[in-house]
N, C-alpha and C positions, 0 to 999 in steps of 0.2 A: 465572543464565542469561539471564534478559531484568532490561535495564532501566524498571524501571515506577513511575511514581510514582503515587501514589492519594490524591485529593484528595475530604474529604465537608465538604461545609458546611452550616447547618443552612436548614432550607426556609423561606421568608419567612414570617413573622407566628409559628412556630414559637418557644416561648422556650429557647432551649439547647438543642434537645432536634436531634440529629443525625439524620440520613437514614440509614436501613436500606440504601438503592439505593447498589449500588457498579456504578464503571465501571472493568475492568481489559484492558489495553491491550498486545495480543501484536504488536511487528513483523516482520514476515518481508519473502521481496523473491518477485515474483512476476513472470508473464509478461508484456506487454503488452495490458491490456484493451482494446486497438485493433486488435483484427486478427488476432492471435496464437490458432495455434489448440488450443492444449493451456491455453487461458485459463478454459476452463468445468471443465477436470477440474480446475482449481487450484481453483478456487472450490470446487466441492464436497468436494476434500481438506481445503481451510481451513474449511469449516463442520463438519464432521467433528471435526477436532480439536478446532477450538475448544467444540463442544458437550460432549464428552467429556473434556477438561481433557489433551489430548494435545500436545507440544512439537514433534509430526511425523505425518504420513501421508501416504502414498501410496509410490508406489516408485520406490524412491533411484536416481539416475540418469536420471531422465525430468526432463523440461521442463516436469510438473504435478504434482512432488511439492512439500510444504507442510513446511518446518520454517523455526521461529522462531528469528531471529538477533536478537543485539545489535548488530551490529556490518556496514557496510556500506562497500563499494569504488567507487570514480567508475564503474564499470562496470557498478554494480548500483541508476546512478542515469538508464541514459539507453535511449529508446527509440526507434524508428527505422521509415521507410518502405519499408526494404527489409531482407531477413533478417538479422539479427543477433543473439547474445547473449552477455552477459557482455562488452560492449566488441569482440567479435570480430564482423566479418563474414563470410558465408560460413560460416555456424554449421554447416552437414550436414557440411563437410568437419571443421572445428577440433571438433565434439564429436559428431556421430554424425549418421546419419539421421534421429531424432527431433526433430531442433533443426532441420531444414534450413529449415522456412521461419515460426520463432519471429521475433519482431518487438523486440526486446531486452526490459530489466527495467524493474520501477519496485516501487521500496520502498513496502507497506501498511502501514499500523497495526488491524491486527484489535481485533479487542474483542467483550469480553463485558459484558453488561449485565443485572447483575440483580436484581427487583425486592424479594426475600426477604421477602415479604408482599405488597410493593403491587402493584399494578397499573401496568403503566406501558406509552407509547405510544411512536413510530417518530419523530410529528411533532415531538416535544420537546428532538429532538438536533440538538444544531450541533458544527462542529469548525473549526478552525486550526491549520494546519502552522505551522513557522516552520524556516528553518534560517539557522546561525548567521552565515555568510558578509557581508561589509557590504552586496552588494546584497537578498541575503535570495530567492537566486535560485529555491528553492520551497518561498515562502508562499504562500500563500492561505486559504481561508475559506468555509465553507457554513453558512449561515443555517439559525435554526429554521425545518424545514418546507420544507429541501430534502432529507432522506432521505425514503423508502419502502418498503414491504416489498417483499421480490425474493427471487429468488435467491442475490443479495450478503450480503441482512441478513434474514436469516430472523428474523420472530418466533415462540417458543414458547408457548405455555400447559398447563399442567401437569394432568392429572388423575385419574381414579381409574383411566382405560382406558389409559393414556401419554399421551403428549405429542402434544396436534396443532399441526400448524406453519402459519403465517401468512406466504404469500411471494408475496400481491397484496391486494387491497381496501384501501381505505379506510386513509393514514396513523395517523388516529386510533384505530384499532382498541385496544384493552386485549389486554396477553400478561404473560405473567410473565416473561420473557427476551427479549431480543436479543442473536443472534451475525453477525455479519459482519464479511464478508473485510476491510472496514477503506477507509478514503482514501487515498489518499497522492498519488505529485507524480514527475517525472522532466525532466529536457531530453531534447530532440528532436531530431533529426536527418533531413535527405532528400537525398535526393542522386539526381534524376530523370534516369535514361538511363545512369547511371555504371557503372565494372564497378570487379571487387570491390575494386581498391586505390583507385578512388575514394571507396567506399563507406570503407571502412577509413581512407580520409584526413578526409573526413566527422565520424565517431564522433573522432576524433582531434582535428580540429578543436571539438571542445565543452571538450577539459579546460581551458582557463584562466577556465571559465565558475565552477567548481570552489574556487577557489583563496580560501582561507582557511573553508572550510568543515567543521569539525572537528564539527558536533554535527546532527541533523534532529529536530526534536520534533513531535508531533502530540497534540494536545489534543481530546478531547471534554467536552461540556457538555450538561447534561439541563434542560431547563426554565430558569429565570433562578438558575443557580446552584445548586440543589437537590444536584447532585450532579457532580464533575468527576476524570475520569482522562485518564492521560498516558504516552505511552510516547515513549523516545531512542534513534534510533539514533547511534552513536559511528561517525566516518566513520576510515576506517583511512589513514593519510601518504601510499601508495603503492599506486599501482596493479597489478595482478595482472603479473603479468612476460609472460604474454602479449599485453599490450595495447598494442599496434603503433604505434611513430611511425613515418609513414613523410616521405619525403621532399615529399610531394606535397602536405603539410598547406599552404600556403600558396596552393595552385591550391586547395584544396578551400571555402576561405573562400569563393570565387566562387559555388559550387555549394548550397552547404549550408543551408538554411534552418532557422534555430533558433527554439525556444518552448517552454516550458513546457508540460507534458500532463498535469494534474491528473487526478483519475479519484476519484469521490464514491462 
């Protein structure tokens, strides 16, 4: 069901002796952490499962339910300054009233991280996307000592009373788990004053940004190597059949300002 690679190497000055700490890597595709306002219930659906070892939560048909995919569409890679989703603009009319004013997708790589004895901290994590495309159109890269504890990336600590959670103070805190919603990356779209088939010319105008882009990996790393996991999404040849050329894609180049919107 997911593709996950799980990488342990052994701890520096260590002789052979491998790392207990595993880092395992759930993608799913989620709302726009920019704007979009069914973005915090996705959050908490994705901490939810991932704490629990669940492939899904929340409810099916809304705009902040959480299930893990392999597998993702140009449409579930791009997000936008005015409402969109899934490639569609005008998302109230093409998928209900609770999408009306979503802000499109962008693929996460969740994760779970945990210490199975050790202690371990928030500051210690770095990650790099990569996808396969020649331009490499969302890599990027977050340094150890760019996560935090939040609402994103909850730390646990485990004890005789349950578990208490760790989601501010101090990065370097000690917990015995980290789960969070995960990094990930999307092209961008705006399209200022436009109505909606400009806005749809817009999202349209991004596909040949796309193009040769068959794999999106995202990597975490704990410490300098101590411990590394990986997940893939597999990008599908073709776009969802609702996903509109329209004639107007060549005026919309004018209009549309694109970039990359990482999200840590």
């Amino acid at each position: 069901m997911k593709n996950i690679v799980l990488l342990l190497a052994c701890a520096a000055g260590c002789p052979c002796v491998a790392s207990a700490l595993t880092i395992i890597v759930f993608p799913s595709v989620a709302p726009n952490a920019y704007g979009s306002p069914s973005y915090a219930d996705y959050v908490s659906n994705a901490t939810t499962a991932l704490e629990n070892g669940l492939a899904s939560y929340g409810t099916p048909g809304t705009p902040s339910y959480y299930q893990q995919t392999p597998v993702l569409e140009t449409s579930d890679m791009i997000v936008t300054g005015f409402p969109s989703w899934e490639g569609q603009a005008d998302p109230g009319t093409v998928f209900g009233p609770a999408y009306a004013n979503e802000l499109g997708n962008r693929p996460l790589f969740g994760v779970v991280i945990t210490g199975d004895g050790q202690k371990i901290s928030i500051d210690q994590l770095s990650f790099t996307a990569f996808s396969n495309d020649p331009g490499n159109l969302l890599g990027f890269s977050f340094a150890q000592g760019s996560y935090t504890y939040s609402s994103n990336y909850v730390g646990i600590i485990n004890g005789p009373g349950g578990p208490t959670y760790v989601t501010s103070g101090p990065s370097s805190q000690l917990v015995d788990e980290i789960v969070g919603r995960g990094s990930g990356n999307a092209d961008a779209a705006y399209c200022t004053g436009c109505t909606i088939a400009g806005q749809q010319a817009a999202i349209n105008a991004l596909l040949p940004d796309f193009v040769g882009m068959t794999r999106f990996t995202g990597t975490y790393t704990y410490g300098d190597g101590l411990a590394a996991g990986s997940g893939t999404f597999d990008i599908a040849p073709e776009p969802r059949t609702g996903f509109l050329v329209l004639p107007t894609l060549a005026l919309a180049a004018l209009w549309v300002i694109q970039r990359r919107q990482p999200a840590s």
